[in-house]
C-alpha positions as CSV (number, residue, x, y, z in Angstrom):
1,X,-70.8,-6.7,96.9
2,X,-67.2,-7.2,98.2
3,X,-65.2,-9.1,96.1
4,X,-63.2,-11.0,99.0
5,X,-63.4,-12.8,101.4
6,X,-61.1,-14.0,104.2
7,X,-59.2,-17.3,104.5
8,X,-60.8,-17.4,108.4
9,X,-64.6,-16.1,107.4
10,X,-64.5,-19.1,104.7
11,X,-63.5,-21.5,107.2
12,X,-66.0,-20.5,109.6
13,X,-68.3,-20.6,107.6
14,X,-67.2,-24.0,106.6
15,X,-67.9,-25.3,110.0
16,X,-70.3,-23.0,111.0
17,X,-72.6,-25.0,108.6
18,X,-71.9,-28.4,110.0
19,X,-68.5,-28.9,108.1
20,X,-65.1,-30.2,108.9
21,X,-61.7,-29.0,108.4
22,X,-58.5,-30.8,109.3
23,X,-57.0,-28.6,112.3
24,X,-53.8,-29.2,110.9
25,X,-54.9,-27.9,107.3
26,X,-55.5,-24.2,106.2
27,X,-56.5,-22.8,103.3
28,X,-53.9,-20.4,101.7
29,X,-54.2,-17.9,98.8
30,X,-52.6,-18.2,95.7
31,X,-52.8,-16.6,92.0
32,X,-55.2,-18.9,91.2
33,X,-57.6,-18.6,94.2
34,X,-57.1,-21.1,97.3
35,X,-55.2,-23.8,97.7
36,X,-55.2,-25.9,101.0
37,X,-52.1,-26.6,102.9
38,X,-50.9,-29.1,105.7
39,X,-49.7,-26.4,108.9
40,X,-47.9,-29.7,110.0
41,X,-47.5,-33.3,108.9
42,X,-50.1,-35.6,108.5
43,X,-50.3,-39.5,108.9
44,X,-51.9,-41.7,106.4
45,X,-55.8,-42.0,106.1
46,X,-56.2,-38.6,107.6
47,X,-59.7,-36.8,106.6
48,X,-59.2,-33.5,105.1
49,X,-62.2,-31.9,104.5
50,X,-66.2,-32.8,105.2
51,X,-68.9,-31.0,103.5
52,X,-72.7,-31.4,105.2
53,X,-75.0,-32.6,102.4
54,X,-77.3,-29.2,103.5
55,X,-73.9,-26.9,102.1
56,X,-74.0,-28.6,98.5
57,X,-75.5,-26.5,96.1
58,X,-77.7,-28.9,93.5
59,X,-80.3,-28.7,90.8
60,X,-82.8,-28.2,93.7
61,X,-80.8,-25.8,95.9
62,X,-80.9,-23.6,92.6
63,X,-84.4,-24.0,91.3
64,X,-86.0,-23.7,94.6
65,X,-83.6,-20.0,94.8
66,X,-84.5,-19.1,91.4
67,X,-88.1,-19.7,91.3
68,X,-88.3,-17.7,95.0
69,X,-86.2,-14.4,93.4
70,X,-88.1,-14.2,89.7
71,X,-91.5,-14.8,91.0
72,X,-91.1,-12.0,93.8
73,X,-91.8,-9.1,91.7
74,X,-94.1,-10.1,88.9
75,X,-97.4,-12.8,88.6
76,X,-95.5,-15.3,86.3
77,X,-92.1,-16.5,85.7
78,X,-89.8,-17.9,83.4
79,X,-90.1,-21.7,82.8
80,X,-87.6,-22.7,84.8
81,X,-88.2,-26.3,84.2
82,X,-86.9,-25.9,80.7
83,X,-83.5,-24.6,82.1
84,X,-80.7,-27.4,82.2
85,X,-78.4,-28.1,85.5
86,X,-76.0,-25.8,84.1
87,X,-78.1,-22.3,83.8
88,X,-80.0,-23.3,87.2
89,X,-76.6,-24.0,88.6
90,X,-74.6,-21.2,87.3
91,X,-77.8,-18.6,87.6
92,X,-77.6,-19.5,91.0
93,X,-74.1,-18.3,91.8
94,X,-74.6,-15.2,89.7
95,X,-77.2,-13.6,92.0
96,X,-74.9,-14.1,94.6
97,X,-73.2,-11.3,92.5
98,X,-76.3,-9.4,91.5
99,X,-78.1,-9.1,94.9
100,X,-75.3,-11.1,97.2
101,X,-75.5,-8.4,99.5
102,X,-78.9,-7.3,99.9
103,X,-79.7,-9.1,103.2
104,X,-83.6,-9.7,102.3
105,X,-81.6,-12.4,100.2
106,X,-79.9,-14.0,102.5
107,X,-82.3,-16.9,103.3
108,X,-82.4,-17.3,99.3
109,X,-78.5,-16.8,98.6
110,X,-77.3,-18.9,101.0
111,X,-73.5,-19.4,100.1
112,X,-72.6,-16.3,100.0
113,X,-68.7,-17.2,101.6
114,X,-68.1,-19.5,99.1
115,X,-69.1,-17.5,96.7
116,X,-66.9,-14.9,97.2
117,X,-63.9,-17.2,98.0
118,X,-64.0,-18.3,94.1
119,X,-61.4,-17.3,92.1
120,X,-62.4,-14.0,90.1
121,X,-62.5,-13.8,86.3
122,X,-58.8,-13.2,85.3
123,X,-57.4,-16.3,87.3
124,X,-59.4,-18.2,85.3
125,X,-57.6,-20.2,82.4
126,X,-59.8,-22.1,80.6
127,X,-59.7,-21.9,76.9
128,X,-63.1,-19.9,77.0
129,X,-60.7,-17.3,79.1
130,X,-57.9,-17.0,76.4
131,X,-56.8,-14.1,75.0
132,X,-57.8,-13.9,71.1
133,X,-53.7,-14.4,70.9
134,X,-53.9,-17.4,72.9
135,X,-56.8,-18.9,71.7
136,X,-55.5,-18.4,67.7
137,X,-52.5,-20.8,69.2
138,X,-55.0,-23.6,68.9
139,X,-56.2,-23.3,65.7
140,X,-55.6,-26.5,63.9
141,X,-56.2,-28.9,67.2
142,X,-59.3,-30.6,68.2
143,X,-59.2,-28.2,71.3
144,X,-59.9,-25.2,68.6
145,X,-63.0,-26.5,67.5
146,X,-64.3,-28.0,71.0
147,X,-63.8,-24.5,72.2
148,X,-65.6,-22.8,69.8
149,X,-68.6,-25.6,70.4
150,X,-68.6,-24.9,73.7
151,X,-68.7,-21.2,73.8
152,X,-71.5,-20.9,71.2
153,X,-73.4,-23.7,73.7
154,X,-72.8,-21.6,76.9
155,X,-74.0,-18.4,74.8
156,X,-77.1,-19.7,73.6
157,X,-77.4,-20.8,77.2
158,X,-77.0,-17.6,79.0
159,X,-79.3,-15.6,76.2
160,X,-82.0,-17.5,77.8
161,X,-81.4,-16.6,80.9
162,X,-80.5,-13.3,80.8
163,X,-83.8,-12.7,78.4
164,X,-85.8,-14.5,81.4
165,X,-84.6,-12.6,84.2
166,X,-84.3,-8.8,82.2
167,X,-88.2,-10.0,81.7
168,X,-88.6,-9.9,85.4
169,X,-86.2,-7.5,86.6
170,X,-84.9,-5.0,84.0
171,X,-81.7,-3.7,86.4
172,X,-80.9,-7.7,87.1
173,X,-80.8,-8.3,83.4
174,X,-78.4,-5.2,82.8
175,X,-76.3,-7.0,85.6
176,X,-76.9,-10.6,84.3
177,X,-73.6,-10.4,81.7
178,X,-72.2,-12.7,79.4
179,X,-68.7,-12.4,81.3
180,X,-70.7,-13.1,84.8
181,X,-72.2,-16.2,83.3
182,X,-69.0,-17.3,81.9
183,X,-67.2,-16.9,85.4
184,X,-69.8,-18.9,87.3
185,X,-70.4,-21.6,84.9
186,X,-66.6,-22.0,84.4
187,X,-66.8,-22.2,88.6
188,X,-69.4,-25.1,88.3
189,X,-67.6,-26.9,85.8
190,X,-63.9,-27.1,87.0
191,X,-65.4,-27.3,90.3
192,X,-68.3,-30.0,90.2
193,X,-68.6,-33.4,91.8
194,X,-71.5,-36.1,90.2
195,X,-74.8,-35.9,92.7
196,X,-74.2,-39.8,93.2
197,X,-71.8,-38.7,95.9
198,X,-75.1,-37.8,97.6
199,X,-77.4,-40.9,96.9
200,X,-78.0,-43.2,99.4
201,X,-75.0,-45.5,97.4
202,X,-72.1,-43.2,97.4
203,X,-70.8,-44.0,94.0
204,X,-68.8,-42.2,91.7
205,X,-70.3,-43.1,88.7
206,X,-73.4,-43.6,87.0
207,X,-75.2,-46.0,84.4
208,X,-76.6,-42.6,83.2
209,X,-75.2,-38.7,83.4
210,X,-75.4,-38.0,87.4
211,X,-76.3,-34.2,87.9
212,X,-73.5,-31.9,88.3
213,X,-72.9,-30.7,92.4
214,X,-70.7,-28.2,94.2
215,X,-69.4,-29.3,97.6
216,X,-67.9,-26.3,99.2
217,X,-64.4,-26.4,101.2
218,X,-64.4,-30.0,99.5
219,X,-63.4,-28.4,96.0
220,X,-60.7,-26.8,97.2
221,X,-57.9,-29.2,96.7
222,X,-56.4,-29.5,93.2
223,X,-55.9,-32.2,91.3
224,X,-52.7,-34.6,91.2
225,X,-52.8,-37.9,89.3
226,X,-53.1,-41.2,90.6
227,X,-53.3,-39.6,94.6
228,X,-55.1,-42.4,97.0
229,X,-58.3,-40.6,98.2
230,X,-61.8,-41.8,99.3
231,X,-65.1,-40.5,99.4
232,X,-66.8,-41.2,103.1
233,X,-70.3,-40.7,103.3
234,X,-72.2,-40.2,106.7
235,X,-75.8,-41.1,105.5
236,X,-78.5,-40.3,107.6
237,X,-81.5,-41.8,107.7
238,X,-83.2,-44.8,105.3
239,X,-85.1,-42.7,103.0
240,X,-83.8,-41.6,99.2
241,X,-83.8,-37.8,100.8
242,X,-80.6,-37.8,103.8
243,X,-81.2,-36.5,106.9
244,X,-79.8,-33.4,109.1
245,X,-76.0,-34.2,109.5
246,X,-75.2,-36.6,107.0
247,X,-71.8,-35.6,105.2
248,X,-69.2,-36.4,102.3
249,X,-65.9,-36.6,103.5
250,X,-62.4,-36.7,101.7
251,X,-60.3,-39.3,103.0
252,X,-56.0,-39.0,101.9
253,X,-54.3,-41.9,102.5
254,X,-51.0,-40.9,101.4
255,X,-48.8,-39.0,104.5
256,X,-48.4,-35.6,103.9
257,X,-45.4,-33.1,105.0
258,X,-45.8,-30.4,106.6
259,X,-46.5,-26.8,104.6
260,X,-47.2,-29.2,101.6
261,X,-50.2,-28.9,99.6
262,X,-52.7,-31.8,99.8
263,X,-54.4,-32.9,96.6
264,X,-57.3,-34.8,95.1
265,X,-57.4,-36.8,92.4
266,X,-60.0,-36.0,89.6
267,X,-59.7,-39.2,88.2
268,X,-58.4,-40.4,84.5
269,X,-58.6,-36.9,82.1
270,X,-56.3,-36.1,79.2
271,X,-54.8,-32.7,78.9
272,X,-58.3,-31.9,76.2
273,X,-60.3,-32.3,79.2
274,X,-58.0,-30.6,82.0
275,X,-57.7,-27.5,80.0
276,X,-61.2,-27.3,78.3
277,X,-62.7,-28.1,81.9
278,X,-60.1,-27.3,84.2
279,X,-57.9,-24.5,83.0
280,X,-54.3,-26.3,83.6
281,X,-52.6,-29.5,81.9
282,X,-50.1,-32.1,83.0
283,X,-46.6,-32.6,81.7
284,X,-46.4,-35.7,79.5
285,X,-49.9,-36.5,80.6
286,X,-50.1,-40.6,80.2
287,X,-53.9,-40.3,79.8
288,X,-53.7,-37.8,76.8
289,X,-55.8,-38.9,73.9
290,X,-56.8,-37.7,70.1
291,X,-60.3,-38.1,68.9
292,X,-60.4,-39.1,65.2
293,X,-63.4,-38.6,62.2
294,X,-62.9,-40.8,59.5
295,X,-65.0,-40.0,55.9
296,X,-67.1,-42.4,54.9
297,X,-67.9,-43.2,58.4
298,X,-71.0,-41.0,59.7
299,X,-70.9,-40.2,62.6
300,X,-68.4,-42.4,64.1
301,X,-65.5,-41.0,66.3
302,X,-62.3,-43.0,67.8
303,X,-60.5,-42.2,70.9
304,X,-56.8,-43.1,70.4
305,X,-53.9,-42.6,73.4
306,X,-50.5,-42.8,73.6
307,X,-48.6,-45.5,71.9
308,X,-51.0,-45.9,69.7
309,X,-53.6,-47.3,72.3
310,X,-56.7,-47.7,71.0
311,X,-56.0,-47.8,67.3
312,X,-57.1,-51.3,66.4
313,X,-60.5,-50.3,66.5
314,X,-59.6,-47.4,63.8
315,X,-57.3,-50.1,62.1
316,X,-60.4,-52.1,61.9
317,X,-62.9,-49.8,60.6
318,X,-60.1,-48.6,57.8
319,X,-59.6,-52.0,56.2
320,X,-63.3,-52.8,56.4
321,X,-63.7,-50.1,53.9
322,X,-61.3,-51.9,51.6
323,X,-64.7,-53.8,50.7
324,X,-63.1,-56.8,51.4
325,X,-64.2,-60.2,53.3
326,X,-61.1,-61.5,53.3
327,X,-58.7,-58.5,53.2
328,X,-55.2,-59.3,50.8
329,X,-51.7,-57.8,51.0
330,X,-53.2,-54.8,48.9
331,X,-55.9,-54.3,50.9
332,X,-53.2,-53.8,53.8
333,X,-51.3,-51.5,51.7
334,X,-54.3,-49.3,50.8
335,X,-55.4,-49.1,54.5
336,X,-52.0,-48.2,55.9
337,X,-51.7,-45.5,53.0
338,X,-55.5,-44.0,53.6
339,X,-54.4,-44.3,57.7
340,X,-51.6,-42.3,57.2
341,X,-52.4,-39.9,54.7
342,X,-55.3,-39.0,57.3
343,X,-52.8,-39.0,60.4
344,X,-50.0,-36.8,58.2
345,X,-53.1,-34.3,57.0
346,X,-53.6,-34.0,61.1
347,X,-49.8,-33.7,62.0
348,X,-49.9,-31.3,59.2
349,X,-52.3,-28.8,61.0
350,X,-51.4,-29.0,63.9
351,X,-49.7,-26.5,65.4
352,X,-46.3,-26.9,66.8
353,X,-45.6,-26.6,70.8
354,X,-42.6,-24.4,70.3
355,X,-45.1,-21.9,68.6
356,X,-47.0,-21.6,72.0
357,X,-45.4,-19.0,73.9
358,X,-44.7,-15.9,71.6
359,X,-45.2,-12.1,72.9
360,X,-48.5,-11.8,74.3
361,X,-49.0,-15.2,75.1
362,X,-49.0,-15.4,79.3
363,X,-47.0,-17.9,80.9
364,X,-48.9,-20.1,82.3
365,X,-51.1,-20.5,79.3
366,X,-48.2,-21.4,77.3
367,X,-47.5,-24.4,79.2
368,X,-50.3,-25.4,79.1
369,X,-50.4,-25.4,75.6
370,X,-47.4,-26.9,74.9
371,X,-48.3,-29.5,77.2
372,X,-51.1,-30.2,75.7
373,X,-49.9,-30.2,71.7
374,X,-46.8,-32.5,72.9
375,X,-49.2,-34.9,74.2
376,X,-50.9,-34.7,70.6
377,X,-48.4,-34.6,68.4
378,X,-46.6,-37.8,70.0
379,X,-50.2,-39.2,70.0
380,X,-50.3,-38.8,66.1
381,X,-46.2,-40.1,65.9
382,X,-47.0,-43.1,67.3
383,X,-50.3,-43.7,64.7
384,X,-47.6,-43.1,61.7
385,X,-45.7,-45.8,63.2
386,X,-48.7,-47.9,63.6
387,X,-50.0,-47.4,60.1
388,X,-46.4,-48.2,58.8
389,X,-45.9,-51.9,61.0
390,X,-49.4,-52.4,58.8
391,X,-47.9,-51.5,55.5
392,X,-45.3,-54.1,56.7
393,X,-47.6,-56.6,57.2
394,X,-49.1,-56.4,53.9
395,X,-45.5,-56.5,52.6
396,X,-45.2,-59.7,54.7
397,X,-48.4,-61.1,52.8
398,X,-47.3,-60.6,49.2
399,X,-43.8,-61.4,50.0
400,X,-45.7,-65.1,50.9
401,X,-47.6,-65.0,47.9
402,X,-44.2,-64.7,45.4
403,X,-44.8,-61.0,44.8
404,X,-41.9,-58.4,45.8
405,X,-44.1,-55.1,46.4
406,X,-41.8,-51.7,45.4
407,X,-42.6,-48.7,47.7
408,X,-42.1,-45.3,45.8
């Protein structure tokens, strides 16, 4: 299958379909894949983008595919029902790539465009993506070890499928590759929106985890903090299942200049979750967070930002293992002291930003991991500090009590 597509075949395609593109907005390539561009200035509250609800490719889109192409040439099929959104999702967009051009297909495949207008596997820069040189850059962060969990996860994943679909088609399974299934699922999850964006109550959220959902020509625009967008939904018809023409819209309300990029905003995510997710970071990223395990605490994790935010709940749980009711200026003292031994062992291991661009390491990954380790290592800074206004305090206490505490 061709490997490219044009900026104009996607966009007709696009509206082809039922969509909607700005006609002052194109989309123009870049390293990285697309990115979508104002040709001339736009007022506030302009809509960018629509995507019919008939383009997005869900659970259903890919189960109903799935269970077409593996039961065409044998009596039975894999259980498919066993399958999680991710390999139905992610299986999907791989046949696109296995059979994408075989036009007996075409009623199955059905996005083949967008498909092809994806950015291929060495633009992609999540952590999953890294060189063995730039993933040995981690070691000693949280972002190590999430990595690893996540590969081993997305293997175990793919082995299931692949088995399943060798079992059908021998020539698919040889085709069905570990790098293939990274690509796409790495597509699905820097690309997906929540499947609430469909319900019949556009909402962004969900008491419980909304399926993931790609919205073509709508995931085009990256991501810049704090941007002013909203989600317009033409809903069509008073059933739970939409009707033909209903669409999800992206509203920007900021003005935009012309031949400047537009953006969307992906909502509140520390650099962890940009790069594992994503594949880029933020400079100085405000939301950055460190997630802390504590012995003697099974199972319990704390989420701690900048400044210290969040670390009177860890405060908390530290002193309560003093074994104390009523906690006493040595009970402070041990706390702080157990607080920032832990917080020391961390800063200890982790590694430092200005070791995150030696020879070998590209460019761009650097960044992003010296963006990402600042954001840490000031995270972990700011916890010392906290632990030692504690030790203070229970210096305070004894001070009150008629005893002068001595610090080696």
């Amino acid at each position: 299958m061709s490997a490219e597509i044009t900026l104009d075949e996607l966009k007709d395609w696009l509206e082809r379909s039922g969509g909607y593109l700005h006609p002052h907005v194109h989309f123009q390539k870049v390293d990285s894949g697309f990115t979508v561009i104002a040709s001339e200035s736009l007022p506030p509250d302009s809509k960018i983008v629509s995507c019919p609800f008939q383009l997005a490719i869900t659970k259903t889109v890919a189960l109903k595919a799935l269970s077409i192409l593996l039961r065409s040439t044998i009596t039975f099929a894999p259980s498919l029902s066993s399958w999680s959104d991710r390999q139905l999702i992610s299986s999907y967009l791989c046949f696109h790539w296995i059979i994408g051009d075989d036009t007996s297909s075409t009623n199955v495949l059905a996005h083949l465009p967008y498909v092809k207008s994806l950015p291929s596997r060495d633009k992609l820069r999540t952590p999953l993506h890294f060189t063995p040189s730039e993933l040995e850059q981690l070691k000693g962060s949280n972002l190590y070890g999430a990595t690893l969990d996540r590969e081993r996860e997305w293997k175990a994943e793919w082995e299931q499928c692949r088995a399943a679909v060798a079992g059908v088609n021998e020539e698919w399974g040889g085709q069905f590759t570990w790098e293939l299934f990274l690509t796409c699922t790495t597509h699905l999850s820097s690309r997906a929106f929540p499947s609430t964006l469909l319900s019949q109550t556009l909402s962004l959220t969900s008491p419980s985890d909304p399926e993931p959902i790609l919205l073509p020509g709508v995931d085009s625009l990256n991501h810049a903090r704090g941007e002013p967008v909203s989600w317009i939904q033409s809903y069509i018809g008073n059933g739970p299942v939409a009707g033909p023409g209903s669409t999800i819209s992206l509203t920007l309300h900021n003005p935009v200049a012309g031949r400047q990029e537009l953006f969307n905003n992906y909502g509140v995510k520390p650099n962890s979750e940009l790069i594992l997710g994503y594949g880029f970071s933020l400079p100085n990223n405000p939301d950055d967070t460190i997630v802390l395990k504590m012995g003697g605490v099974e199972g319990k994790k704390w989420e701690v930002g900048r400044s210290a935010r969040g670390a009177d709940e860890v405060w908390n749980s530290v002193l309560g293992m003093m074994g104390s009711s009523e906690p006493t200026y040595e009970d402070y003292l041990d706390a702080a002291a157990a607080l920032g031994d832990m917080v020391q062992a961390l800063l200890d291991k982790l590694p430092h930003p200005s070791d995150s661009g030696p020879n070998g390491i590209r460019e761009d990954v650097a960044l992003m991991l010296q963006n990402y380790l600042e954001g840490q290592r000031e995270i972990l800074e700011s916890l010392t500090a906290f632990a030692s206004s504690k030790e203070e305090l229970g210096i305070a206490m004894a001070r009150k009590e008629g005893i002068e505490v001595v610090l080696e």
